[in-house]
N, C-alpha and C positions, 0 to 999 in steps of 0.2 A: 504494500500500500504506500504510494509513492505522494509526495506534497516536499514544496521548495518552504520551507519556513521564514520566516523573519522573525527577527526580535521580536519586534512588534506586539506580534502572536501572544508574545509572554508578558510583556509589559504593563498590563491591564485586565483587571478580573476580565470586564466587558469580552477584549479580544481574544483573550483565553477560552472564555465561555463557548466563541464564535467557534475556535478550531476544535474545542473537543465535539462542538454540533455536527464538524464537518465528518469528526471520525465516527459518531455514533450512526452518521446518517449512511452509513457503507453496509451496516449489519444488515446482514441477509435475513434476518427474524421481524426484521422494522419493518412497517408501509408506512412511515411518515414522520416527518423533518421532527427531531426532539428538538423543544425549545429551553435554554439553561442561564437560570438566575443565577446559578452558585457551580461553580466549576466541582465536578468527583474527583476523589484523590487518585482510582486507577480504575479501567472496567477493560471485560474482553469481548469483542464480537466476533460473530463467524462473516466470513467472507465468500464470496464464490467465484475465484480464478476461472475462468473458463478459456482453454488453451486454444488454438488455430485449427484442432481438428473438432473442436464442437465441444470437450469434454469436460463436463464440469468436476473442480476440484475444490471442497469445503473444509477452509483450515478456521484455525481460532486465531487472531492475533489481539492481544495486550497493546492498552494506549502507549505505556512508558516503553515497553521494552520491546514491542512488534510494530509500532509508532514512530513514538518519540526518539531514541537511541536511534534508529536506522536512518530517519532522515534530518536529522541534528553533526552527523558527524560529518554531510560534508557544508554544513552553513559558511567557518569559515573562510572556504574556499571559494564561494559565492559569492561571499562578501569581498573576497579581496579582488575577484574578479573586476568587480562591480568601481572600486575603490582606481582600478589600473585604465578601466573603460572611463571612468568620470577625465583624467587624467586626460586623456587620449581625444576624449569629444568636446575638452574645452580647449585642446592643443596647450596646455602647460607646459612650456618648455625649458624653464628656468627653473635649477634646482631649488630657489628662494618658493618658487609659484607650485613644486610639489611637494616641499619641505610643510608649508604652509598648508596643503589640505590634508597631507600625514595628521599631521600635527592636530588637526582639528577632527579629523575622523577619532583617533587616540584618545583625544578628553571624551567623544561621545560614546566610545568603548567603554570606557568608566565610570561615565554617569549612568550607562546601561546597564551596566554589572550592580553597581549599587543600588538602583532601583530593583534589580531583580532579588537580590539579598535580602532586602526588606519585605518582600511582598511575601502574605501569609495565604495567598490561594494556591501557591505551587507547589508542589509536591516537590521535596529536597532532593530526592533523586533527579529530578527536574532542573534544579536549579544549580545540580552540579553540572551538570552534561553541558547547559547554556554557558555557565564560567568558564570552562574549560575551551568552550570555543571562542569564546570572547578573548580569552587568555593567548591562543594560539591565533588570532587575526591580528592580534594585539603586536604579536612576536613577526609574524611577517611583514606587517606595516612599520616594524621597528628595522629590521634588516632593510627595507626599502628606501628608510632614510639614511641607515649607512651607504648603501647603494644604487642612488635612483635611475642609474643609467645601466642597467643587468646584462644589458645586450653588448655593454662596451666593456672591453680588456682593461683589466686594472693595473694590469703591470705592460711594461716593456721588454718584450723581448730581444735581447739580444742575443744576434748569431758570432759572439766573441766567447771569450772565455773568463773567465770571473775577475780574474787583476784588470785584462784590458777593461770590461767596464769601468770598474772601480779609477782604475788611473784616468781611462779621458773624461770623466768626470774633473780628477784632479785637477788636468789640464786645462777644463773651462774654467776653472778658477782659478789656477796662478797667472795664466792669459785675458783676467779679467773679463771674461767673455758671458760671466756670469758673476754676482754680488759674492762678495768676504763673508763666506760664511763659516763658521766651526766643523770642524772635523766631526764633532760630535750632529749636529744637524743635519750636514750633508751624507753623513754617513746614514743615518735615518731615512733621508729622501731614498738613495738607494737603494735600501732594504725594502725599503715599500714596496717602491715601484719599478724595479726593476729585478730581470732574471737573466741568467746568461745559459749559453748552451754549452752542452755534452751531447754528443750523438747527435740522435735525435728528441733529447729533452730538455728540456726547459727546468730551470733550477732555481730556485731562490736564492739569492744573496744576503749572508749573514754577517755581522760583526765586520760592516765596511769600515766603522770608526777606528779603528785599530790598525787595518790596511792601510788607509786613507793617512795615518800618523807615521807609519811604518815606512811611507814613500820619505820621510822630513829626517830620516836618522841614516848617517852612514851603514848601523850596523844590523839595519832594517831591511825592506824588499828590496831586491836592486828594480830599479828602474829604466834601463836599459831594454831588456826582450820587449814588455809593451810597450815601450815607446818603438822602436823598429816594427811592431807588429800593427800598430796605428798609423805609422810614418806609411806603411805598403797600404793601407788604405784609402788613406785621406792625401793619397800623392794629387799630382796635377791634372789628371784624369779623372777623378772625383769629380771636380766642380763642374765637367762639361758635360751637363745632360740636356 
């Protein structure tokens, strides 16, 4: 027995009332629409599947657990659907313009949840199943604002090998070609956003601030091989494309 839920639904004896009308009105025992002042804690009706060759099949299913539970657990997924389509149909393009309806869907997660906590028509098994979805659209909407752009590469890949990263970086900054910045910061940027390869993989770069220091000491990396191995790069043939 299939229904897309909304909060909604729970938000309110009234609208409560409304859905459990809709599931009483399935029972195959009923001829006609129950009308409900006061929400039931749990009930089961029979239903009658009838498959593509004609055959009727008569099971029982339960509001909370043949109901509720089955089509609750894919809510927050609907929801964030819903939340990436809002996104999309007002062309939000600036991370500020979808930081901001994150942001605001997020408090109404919470006011949602809090209203539902309170409310004494629902049945606690109810009112866990809701949380937990609230909790988990909650949590995807929270990764989206670490990452609103999902479809874009976070890192840089490079097809060098970990020192050459690390040193032409150096290089943009003893060559001033970028801002004086600490060994400690720029080795950060690196690690972030930046990988180099082996083979065929892509590797993450660790502990560049160290590296990055190691170029400043005689008795540190030599500096030499990557520089010859950037020099065969970045020769005069480089620039003519």
């Amino acid at each position: 027995m299939l229904k897309n839920f909304k909060f909604t639904d729970f938000t309110s004896k009234k609208s409560y009332c409304r859905l459990q009308e809709f599931f009483a009105s399935a029972d195959y025992r009923n001829g006609f629409y129950e009308k409900l002042n006061e929400p039931f804690a749990d009930r089961t009706i029979i239903i009658n599947d009838v498959n593509f060759e004609g055959e009727e099949n008569y099971r029982e299913v339960s509001f909370i657990e043949g109901f509720i539970k089955p089509n609750i657990d894919i809510m927050h997924k609907f929801y964030f659907r819903s939340f990436i389509g809002e996104i999309n149909s007002k062309l939000l393009l600036l991370k500020e313009q979808k930081s901001g309806l994150a942001k605001k869907n997020i408090q109404n997660i919470r006011v949602t949840n809090e209203l539902l906590n309170k409310s004494e028509y629902l049945h606690p098994e109810v009112i866990n199943v809701l949380s937990r979805q609230l909790e988990l659209l909650e949590k995807k909407i929270e990764g989206f604002l670490l990452n609103p752009y999902p479809h874009v590469k976070t890192k840089i890949q490079f097809n060098w090998n970990r020192t050459d990263v690390i040193y032409f970086f150096h290089l943009l900054r003893e060559n001033k070609q970028i801002e004086d910045i600490s060994n400690a910061d720029l080795g950060r940027v690196i690690d972030h956003m930046c990988e180099w390869s082996k083979v065929d993989m892509a590797l993450a770069i660790k502990d560049s601030k160290k590296h990055l220091s190691d170029f400043k000491t005689t008795s540190g990396r030599s500096e030499t091989p990557a520089l010859k191995r950037l020099s065969v790069v970045f020769n005069d043939d480089f620039f003519n494309v």
